[in-house]
N, C-alpha and C positions, 0 to 999 in steps of 0.2 A: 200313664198312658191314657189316649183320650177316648178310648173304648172302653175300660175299666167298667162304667158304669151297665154298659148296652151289655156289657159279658156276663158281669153277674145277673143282670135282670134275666138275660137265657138260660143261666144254672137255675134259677128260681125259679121258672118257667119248667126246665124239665125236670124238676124234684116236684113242684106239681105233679105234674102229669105224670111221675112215679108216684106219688102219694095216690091217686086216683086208681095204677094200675093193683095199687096194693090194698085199696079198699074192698076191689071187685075180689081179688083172689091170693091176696098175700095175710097178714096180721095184723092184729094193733099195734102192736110194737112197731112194724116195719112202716105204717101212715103214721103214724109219731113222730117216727125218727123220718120222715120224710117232709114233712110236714114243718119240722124245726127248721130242715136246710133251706126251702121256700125260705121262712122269715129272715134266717142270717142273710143267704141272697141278696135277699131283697133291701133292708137293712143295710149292708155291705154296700152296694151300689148306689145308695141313697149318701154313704160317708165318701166314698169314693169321689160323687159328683161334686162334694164339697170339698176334695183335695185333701182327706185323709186316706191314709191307709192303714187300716188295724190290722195287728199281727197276729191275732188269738181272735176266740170266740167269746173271751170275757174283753177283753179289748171293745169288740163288734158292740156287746151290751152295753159299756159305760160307755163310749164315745155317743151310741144312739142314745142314751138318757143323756148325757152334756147337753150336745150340739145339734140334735133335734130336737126333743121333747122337750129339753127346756127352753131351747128358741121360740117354743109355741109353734115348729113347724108341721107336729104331728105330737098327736091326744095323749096324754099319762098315761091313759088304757092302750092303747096301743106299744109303749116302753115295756108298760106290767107285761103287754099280752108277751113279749120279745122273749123277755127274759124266765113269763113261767113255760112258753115252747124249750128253751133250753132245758130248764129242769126236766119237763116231762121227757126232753129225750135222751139225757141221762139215766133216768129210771127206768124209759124201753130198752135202752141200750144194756147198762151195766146191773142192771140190781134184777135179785127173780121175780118179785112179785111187779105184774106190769104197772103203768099208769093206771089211773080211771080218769076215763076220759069220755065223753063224748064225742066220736073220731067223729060224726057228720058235722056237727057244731064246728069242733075245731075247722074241718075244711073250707067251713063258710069265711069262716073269720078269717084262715089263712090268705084267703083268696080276697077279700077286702083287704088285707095285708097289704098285698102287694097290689092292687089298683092301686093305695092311697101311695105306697111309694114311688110308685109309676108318674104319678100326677105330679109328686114332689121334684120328682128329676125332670121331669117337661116345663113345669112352672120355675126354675131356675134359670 
């Protein structure tokens, strides 16, 4: 579908904006786990633009290290950042003791996350 891309970038978009509501008056666990789906998102629309469709959220990870990162289309640190938002929101998610996190940090980076994938699906 040739909106795939512009869909996911507006999941990413309102898992932002749930991350933020959940900064003011929700958990860390719950900007974690909000915070992960921003990247997949984004992430996702970025594989999408290039005519894959991952089925899984490990799927999402290896295909973004393949066929962007290693394209040089976007930074190793950015692949790393992908894949440790997955962990961490595994650990908000399922396990008791929470993440340690930095939730203002992570939202910075989050948010440069998805600029740079923005840029990546415009520059294509």
């Amino acid at each position: 579908m040739p909106d795939e891309p512009a869909t996911e970038m507006e999941l990413a978009t309102g898992a932002l904006a749930d991350a933020e509501a959940s900064r003011q008056q929700g958990t860390e666990r719950g900007v974690v786990s909000r915070l992960y789906y921003v990247c997949f998102h984004a992430a996702q629309a970025v594989l999408y633009d290039r005519g894959f469709s991952p089925e899984s959220h490990d799927a999402v990870k290896q295909l973004f290290g393949r066929e962007v990162v290693l394209a040089g289309d976007a930074s190793r640190s950015a692949g790393e950042f992908l894949s440790d938002m997955y962990d961490k929101r595994r650990q908000a998610d399922y396990e008791q003791s929470p993440p340690t996190a930095d939730v203002d940090a992570l939202y910075a980076r989050t948010e440069a996350f998805v600029t740079n994938m923005a840029e990546l699906i415009e520059a294509e």
